[in-house]
Backbone of each chain as ProteinMPNN parsed JSONL, in Angstrom:
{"seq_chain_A": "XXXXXXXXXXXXXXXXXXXXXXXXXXXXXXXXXXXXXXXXXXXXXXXXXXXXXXXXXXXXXXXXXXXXXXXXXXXXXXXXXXX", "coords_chain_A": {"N_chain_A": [[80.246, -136.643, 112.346], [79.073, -139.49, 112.316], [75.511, -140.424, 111.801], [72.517, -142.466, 112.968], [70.487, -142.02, 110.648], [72.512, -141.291, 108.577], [73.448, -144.408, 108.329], [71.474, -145.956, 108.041], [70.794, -145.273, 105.189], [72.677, -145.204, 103.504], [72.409, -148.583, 103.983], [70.381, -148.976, 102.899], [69.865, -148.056, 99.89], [72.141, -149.917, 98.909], [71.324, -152.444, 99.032], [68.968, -154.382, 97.358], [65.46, -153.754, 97.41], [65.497, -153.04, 100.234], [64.552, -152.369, 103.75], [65.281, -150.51, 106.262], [65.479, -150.752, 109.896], [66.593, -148.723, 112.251], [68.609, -147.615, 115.255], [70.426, -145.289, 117.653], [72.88, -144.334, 120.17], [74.686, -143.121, 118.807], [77.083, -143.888, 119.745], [76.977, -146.668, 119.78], [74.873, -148.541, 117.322], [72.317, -150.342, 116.567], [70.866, -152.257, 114.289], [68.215, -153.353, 112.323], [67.481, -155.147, 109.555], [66.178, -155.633, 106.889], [65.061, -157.927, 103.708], [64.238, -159.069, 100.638], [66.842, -160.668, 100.008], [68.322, -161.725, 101.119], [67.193, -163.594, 101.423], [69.038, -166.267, 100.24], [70.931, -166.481, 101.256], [73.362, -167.378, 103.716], [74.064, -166.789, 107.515], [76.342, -165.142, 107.8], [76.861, -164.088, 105.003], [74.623, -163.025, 104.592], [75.795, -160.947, 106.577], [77.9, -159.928, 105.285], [76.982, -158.807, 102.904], [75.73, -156.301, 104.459], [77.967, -155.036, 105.076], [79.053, -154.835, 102.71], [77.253, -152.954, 101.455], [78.012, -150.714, 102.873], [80.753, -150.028, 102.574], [83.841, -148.256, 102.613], [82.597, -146.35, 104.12], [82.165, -146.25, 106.787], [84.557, -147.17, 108.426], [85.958, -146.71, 110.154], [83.75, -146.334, 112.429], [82.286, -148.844, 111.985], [82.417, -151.061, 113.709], [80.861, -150.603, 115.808], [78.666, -151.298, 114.837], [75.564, -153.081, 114.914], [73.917, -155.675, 114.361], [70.805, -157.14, 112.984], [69.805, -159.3, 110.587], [67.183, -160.011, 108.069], [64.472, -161.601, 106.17], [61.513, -160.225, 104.587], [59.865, -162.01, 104.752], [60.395, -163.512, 107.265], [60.981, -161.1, 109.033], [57.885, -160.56, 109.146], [56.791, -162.837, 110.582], [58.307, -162.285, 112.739], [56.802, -160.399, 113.622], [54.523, -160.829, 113.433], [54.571, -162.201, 115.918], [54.7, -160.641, 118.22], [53.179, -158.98, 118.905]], "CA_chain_A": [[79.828, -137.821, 113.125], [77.788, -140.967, 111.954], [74.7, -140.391, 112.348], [71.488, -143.576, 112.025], [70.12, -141.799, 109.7], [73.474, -141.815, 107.358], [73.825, -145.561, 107.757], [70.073, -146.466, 107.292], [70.561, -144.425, 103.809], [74.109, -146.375, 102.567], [72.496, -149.529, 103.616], [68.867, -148.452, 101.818], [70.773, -147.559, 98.815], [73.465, -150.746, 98.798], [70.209, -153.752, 98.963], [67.421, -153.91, 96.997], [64.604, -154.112, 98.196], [66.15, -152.703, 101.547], [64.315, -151.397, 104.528], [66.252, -150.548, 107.968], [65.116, -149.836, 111.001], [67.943, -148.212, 113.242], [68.46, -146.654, 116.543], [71.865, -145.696, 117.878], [73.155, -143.369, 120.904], [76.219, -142.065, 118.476], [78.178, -144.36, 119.926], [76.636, -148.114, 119.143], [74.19, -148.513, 116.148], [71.258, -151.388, 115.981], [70.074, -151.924, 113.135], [67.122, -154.439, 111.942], [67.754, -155.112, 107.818], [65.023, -156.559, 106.119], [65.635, -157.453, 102.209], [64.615, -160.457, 99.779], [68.205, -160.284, 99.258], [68.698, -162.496, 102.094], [66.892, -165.502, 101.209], [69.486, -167.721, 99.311], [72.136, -166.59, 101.902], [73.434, -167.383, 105.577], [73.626, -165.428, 107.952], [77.46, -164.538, 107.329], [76.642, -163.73, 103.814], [73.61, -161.348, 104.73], [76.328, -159.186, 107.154], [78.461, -159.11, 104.292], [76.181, -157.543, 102.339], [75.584, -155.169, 104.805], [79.041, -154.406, 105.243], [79.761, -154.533, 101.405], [76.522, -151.449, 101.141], [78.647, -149.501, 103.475], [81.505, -149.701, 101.64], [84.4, -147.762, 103.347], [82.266, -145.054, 104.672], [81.959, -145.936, 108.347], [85.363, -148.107, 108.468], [85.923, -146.65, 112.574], [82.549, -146.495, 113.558], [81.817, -150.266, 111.73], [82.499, -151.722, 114.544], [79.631, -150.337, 116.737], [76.828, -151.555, 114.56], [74.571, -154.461, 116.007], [72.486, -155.695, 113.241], [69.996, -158.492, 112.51], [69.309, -159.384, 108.736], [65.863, -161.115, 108.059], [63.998, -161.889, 104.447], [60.395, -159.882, 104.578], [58.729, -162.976, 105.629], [60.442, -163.458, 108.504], [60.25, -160.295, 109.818], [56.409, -160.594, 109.595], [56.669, -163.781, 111.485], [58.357, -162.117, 114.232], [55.916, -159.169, 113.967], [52.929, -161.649, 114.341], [54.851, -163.13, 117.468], [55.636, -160.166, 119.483], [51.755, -157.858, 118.632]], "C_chain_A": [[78.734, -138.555, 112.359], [76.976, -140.564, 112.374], [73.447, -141.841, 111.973], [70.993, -143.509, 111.34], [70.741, -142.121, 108.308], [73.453, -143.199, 107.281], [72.548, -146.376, 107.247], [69.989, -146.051, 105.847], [71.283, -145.131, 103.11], [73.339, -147.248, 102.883], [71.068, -149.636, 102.496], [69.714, -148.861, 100.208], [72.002, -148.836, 98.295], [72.811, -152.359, 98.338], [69.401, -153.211, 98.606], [66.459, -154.576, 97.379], [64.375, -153.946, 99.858], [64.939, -152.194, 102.45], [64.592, -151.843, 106.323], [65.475, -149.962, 108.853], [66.407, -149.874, 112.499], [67.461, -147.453, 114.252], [69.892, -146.688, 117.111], [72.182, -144.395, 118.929], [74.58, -142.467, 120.028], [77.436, -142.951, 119.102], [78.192, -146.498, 119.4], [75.188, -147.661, 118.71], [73.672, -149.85, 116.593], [70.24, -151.412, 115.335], [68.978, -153.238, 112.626], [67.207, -154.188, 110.739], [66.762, -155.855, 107.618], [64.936, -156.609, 104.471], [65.039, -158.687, 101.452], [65.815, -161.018, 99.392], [68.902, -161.359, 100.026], [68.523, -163.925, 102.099], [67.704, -166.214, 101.294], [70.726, -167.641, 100.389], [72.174, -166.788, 103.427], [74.12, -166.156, 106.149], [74.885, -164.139, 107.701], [77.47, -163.439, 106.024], [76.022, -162.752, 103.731], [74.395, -160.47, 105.193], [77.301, -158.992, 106.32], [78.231, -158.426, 102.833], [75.641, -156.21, 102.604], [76.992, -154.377, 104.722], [79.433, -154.026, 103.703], [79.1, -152.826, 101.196], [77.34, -150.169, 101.396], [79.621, -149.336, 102.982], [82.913, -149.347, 102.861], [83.974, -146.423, 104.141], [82.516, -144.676, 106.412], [83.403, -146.951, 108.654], [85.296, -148.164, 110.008], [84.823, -147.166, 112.792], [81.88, -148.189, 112.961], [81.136, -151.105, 113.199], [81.583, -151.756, 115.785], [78.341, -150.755, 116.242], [76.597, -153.115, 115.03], [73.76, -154.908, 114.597], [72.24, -157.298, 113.215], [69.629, -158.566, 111.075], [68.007, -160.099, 108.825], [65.351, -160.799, 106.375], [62.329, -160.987, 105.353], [59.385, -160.918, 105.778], [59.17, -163.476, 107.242], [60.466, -162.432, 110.017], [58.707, -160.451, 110.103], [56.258, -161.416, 110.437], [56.964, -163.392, 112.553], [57.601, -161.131, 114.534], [54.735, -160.049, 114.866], [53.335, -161.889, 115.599], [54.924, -161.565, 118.412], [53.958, -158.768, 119.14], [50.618, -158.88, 118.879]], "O_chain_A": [[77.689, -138.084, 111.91], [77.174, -140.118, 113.504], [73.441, -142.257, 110.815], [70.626, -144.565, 110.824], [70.255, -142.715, 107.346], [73.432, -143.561, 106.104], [72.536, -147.203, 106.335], [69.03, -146.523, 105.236], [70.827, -145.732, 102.137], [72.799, -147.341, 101.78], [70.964, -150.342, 101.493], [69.98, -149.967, 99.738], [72.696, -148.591, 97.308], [73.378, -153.205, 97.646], [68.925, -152.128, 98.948], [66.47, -155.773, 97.666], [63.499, -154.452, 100.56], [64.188, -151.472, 101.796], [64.337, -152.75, 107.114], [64.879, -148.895, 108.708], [66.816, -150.712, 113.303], [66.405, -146.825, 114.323], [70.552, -147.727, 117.134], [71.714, -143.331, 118.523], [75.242, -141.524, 120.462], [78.615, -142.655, 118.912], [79.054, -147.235, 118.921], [74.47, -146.842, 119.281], [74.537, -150.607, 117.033], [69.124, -150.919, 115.499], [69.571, -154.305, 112.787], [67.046, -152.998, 110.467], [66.567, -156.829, 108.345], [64.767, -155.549, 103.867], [65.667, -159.651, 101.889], [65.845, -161.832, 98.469], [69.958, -161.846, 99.622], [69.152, -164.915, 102.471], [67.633, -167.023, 102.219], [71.492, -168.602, 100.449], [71.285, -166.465, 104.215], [74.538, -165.099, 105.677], [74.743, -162.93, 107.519], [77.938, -162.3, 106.032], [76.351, -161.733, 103.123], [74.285, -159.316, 104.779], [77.797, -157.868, 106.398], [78.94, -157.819, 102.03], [75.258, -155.33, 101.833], [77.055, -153.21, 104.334], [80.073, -152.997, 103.486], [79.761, -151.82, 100.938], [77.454, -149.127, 100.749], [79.704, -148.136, 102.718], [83.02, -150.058, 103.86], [84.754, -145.627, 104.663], [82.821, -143.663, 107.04], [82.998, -147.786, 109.462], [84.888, -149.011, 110.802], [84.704, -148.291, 113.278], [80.955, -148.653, 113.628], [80.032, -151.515, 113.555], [81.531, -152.678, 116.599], [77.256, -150.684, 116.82], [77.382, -153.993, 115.389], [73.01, -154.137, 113.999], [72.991, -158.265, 113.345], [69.075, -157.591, 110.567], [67.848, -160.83, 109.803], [65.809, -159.947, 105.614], [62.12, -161.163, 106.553], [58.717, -160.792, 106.804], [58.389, -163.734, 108.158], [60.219, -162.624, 111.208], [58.324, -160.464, 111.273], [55.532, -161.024, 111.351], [56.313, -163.778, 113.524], [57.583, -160.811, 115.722], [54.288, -160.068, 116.013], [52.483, -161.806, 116.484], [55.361, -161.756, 119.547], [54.213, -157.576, 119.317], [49.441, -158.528, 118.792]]}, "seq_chain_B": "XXXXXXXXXXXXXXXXXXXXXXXXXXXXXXXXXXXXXXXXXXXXXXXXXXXXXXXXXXXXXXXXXXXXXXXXXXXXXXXXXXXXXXXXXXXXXXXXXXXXXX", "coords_chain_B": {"N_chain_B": [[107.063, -166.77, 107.424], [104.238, -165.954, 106.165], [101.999, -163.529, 106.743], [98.975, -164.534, 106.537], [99.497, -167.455, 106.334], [100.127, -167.649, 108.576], [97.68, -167.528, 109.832], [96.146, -169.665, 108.988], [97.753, -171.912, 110.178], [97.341, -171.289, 112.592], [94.525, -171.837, 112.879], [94.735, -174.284, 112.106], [95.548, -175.541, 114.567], [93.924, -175.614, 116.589], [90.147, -176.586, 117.548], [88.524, -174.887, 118.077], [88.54, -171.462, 117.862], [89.22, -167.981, 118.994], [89.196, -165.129, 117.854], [89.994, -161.832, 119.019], [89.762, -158.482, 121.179], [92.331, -157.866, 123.259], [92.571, -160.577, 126.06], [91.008, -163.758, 127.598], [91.117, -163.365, 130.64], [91.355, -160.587, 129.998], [89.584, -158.705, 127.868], [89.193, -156.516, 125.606], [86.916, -155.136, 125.062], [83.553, -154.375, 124.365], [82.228, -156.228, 122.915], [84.051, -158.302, 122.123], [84.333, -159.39, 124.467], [81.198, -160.365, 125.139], [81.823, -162.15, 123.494], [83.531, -164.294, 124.512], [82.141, -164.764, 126.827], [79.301, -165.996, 126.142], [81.392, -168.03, 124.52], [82.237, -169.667, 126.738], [79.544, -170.35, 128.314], [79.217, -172.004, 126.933], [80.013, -173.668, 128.024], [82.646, -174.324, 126.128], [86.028, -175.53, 124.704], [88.117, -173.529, 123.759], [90.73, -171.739, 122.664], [91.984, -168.777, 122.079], [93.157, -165.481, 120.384], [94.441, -162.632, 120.343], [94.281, -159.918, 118.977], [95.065, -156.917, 119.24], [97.638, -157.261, 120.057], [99.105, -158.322, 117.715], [99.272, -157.154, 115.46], [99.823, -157.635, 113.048], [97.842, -159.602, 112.116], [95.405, -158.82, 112.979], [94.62, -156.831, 110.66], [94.945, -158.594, 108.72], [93.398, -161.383, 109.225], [90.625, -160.093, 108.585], [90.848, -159.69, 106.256], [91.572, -162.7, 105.988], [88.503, -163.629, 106.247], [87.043, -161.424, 104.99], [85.651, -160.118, 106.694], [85.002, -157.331, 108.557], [85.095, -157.022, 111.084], [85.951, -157.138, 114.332], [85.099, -159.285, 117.373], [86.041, -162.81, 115.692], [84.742, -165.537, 115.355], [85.922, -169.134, 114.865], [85.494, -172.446, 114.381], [86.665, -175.483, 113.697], [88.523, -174.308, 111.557], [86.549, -172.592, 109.982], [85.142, -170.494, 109.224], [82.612, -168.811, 111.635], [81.403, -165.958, 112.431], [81.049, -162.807, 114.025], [80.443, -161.691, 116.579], [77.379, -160.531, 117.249], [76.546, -162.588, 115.601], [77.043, -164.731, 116.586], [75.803, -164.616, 119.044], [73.178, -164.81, 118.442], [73.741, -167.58, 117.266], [73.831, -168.824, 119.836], [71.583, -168.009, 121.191], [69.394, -169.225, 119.946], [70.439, -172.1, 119.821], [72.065, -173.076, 118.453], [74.575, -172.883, 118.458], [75.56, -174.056, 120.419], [75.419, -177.002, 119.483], [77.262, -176.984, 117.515], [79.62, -176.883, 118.796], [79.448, -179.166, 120.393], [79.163, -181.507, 118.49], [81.513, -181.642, 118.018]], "CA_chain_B": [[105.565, -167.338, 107.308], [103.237, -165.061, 106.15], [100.115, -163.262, 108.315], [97.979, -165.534, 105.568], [99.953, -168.761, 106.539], [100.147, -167.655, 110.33], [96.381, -167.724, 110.493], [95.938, -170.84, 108.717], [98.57, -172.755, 111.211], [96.153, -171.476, 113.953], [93.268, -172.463, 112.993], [94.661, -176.261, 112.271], [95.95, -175.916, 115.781], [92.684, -175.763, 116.971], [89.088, -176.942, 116.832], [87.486, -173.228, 118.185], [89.715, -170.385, 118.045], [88.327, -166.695, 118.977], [89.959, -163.671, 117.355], [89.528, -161.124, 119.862], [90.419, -157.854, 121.524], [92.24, -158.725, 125.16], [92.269, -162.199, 126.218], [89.477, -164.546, 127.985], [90.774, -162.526, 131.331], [91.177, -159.021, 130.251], [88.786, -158.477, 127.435], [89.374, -154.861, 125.387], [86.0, -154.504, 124.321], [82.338, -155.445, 125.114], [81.739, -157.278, 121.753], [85.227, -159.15, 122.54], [83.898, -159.564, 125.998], [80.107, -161.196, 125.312], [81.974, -163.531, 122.552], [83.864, -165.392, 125.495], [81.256, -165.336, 127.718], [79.206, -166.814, 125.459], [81.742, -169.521, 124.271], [82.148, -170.383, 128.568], [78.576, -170.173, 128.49], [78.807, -173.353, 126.05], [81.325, -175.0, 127.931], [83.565, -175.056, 124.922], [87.601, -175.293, 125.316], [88.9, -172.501, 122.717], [92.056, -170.462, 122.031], [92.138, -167.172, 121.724], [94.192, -164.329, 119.342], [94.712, -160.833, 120.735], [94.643, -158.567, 117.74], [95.706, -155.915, 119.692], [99.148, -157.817, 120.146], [98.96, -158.568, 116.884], [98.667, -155.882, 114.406], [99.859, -158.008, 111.586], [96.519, -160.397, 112.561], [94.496, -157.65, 113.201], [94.306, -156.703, 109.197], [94.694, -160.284, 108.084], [91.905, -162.076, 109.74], [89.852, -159.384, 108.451], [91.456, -160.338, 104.469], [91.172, -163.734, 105.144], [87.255, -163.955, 106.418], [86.327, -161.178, 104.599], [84.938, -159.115, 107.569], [85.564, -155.919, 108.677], [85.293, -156.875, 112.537], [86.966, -158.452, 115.832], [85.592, -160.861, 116.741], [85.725, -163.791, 114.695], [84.714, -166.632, 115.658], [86.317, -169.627, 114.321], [85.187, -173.56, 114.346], [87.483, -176.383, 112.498], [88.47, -173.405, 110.686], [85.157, -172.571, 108.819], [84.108, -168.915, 110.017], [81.336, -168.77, 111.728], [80.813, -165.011, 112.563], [81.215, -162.136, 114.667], [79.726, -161.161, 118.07], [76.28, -160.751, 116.51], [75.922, -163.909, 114.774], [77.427, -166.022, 118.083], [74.812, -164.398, 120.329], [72.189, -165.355, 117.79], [73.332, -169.158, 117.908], [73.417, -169.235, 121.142], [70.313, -168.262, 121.762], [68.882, -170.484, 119.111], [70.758, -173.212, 120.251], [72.93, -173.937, 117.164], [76.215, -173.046, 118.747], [75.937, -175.304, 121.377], [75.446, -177.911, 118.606], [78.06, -176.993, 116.693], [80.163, -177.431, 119.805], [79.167, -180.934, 121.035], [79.332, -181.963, 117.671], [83.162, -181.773, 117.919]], "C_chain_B": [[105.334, -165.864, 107.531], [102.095, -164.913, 106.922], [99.101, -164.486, 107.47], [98.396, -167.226, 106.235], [99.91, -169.068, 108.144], [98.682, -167.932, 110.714], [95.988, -168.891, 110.239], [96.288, -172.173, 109.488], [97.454, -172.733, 112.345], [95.273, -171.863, 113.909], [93.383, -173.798, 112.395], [94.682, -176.595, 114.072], [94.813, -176.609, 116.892], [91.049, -176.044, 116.694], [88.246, -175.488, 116.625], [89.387, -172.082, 118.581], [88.817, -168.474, 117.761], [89.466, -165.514, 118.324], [89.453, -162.174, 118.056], [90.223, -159.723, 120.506], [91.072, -158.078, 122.626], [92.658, -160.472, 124.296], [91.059, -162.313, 127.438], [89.542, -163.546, 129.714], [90.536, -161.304, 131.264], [90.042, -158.553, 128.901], [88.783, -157.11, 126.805], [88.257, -154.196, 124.933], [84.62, -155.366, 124.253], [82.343, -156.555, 124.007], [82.675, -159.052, 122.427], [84.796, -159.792, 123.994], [82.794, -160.679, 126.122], [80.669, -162.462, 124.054], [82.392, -164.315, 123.843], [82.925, -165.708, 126.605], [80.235, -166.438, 127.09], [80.09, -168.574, 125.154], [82.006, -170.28, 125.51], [80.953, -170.988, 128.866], [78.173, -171.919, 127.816], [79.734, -174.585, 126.627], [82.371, -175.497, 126.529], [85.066, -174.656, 125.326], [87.858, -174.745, 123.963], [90.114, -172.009, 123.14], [91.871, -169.555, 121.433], [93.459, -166.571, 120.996], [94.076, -163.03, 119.72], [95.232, -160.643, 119.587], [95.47, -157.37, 118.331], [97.165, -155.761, 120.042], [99.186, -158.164, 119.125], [98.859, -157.644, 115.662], [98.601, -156.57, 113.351], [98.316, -159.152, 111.614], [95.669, -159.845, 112.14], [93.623, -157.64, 111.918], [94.406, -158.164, 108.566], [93.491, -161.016, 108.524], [91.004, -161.715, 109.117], [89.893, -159.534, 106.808], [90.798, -161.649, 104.452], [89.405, -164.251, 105.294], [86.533, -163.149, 105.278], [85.196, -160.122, 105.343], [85.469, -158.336, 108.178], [85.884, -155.431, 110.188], [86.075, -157.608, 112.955], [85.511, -158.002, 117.273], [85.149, -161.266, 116.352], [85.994, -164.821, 115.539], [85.034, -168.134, 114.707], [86.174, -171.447, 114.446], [85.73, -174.58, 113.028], [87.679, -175.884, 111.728], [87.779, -172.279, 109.44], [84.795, -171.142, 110.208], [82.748, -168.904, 110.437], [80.44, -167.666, 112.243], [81.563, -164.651, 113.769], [80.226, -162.199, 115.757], [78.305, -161.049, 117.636], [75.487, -162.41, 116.633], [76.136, -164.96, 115.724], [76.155, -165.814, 118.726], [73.676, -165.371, 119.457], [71.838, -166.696, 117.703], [73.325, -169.559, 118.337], [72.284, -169.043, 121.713], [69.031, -168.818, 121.282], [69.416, -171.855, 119.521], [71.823, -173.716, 119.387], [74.547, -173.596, 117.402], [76.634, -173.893, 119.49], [76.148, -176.301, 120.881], [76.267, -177.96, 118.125], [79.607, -177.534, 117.452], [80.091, -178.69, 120.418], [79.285, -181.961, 120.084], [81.275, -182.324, 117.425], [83.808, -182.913, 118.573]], "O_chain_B": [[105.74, -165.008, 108.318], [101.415, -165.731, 107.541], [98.538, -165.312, 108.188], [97.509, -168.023, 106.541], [99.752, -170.119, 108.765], [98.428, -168.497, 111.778], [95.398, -169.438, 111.171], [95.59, -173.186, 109.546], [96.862, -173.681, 112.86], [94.866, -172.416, 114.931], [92.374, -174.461, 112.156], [94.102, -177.492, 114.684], [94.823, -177.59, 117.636], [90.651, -175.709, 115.578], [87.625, -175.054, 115.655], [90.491, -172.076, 119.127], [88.174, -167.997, 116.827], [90.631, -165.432, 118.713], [88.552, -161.519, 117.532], [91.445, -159.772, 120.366], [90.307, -158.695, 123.368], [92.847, -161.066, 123.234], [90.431, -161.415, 128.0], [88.499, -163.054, 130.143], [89.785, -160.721, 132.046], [89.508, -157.554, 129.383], [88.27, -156.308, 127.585], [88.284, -153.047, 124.493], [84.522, -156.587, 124.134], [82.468, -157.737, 124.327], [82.308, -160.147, 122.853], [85.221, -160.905, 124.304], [82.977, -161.68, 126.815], [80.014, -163.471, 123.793], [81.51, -165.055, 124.278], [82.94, -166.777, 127.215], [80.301, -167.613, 127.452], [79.705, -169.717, 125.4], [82.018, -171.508, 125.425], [80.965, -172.01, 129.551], [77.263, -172.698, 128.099], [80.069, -175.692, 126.206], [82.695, -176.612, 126.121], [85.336, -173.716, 126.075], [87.811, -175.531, 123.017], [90.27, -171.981, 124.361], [91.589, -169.516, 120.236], [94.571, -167.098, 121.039], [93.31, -162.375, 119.014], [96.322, -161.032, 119.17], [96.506, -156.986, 117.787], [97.796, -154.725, 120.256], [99.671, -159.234, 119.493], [97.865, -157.852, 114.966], [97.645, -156.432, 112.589], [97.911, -159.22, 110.454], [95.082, -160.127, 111.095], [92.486, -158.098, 111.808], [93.514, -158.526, 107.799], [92.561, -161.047, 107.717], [90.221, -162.61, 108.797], [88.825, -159.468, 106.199], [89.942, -162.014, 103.646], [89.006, -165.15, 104.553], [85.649, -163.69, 104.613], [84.247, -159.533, 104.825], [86.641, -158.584, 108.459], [86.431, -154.414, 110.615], [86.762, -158.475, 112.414], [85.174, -156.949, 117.815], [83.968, -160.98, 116.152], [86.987, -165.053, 116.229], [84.285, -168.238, 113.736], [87.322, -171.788, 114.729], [85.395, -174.529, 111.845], [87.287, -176.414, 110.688], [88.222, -171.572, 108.535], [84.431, -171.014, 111.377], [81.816, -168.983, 109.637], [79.25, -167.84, 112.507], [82.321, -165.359, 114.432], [79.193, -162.857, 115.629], [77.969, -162.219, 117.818], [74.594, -163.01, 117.232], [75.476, -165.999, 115.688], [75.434, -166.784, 118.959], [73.394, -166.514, 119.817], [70.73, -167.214, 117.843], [72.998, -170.735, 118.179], [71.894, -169.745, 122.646], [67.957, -168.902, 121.878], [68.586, -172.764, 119.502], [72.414, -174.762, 119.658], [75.488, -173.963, 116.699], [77.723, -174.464, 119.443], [77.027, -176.958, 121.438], [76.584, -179.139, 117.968], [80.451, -178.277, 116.951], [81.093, -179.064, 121.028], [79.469, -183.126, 120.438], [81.901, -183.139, 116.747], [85.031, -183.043, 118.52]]}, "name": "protein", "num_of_chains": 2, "seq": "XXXXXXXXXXXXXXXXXXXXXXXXXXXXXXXXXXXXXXXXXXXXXXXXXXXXXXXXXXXXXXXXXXXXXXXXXXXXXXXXXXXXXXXXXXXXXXXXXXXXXXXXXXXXXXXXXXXXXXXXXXXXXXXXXXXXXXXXXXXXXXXXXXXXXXXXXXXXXXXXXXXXXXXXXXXXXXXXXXXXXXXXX"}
């Protein structure tokens, strides 16, 4: 079984500059991506970079992940907003 | 006609076209589920694609976008994301736009 740990690791490992923060009951996955990797692209582009990281590992369970992509700086922006 | 040529026909047919599990009443799956609410939500008039009646779809859609899910959301034929990325411009506002713009 998938666990959030395994897919926080493939997508770690797939973007550089990667860091995930996941949470998932085993059955749906949400994941928060944060990458410079994201900049130059929309938003399509960022989840197929996530999806490219993963590769064919999670093909079934794909379909349960939730994810948001953001560039560094905009995570911080929503940090400042919500602390 | 090929699954490649079959999807292409549909999405002239139409301006929004959802690629989905179900249809707009029966729904096979939450994702599939909060996309149409959503596009109701915008007042937009779409057409829907049951994959699940569809097998040859199913894997094609997924060739010709390039993504690995259902659903796909589809505007004057220009992909504009899965279940995710809808919620997101709807609650930014930029789907509604993209919709009124039509």
């Amino acid at each position: 079984m998938v666990t959030p740990e395994d897919i926080k690791g493939w997508i770690e490992q797939g973007i550089a500059e990667c860091r995930v923060e996941i949470s998932g009951d085993g059955q749906h996955f949400y994941a928060v991506i944060v990458s410079p990797e994201f900049a130059e692209r929309n938003r399509v582009q960022q989840h197929q970079l996530v999806y490219k990281a993963l590769g064919d590992r999670m093909k079934a369970e794909i379909h349960a992940l939730s994810m948001q992509t953001m560039t560094p700086e905009e995570y911080a922006a929503r940090e400042g907003q919500s602390n | 006609m090929d699954t490649q040529e079959k999807i292409k026909a549909q999405l002239q047919e139409n301006d929004i076209v959802l690629y989905m599990k179900g249809n707009t009443m029966f729904p096979q799956c939450g994702f599939s589920g909060r996309a149409v609410e959503i596009l109701k939500a915008c007042n937009a008039k779409f057409d829907t694609v049951d994959v699940l009646s569809n097998p040859d779809i199913r894997d094609g859609i997924k060739q010709y976008s390039n993504w690995p899910t259902i659903p796909q959301l589809y505007i004057k034929g220009e992909f504009i994301g899965g279940s995710d990325i809808m919620l997101e411009m709807y609650q930014n506002g930029e789907l509604q736009e993209k919709i009124k713009a039509l």
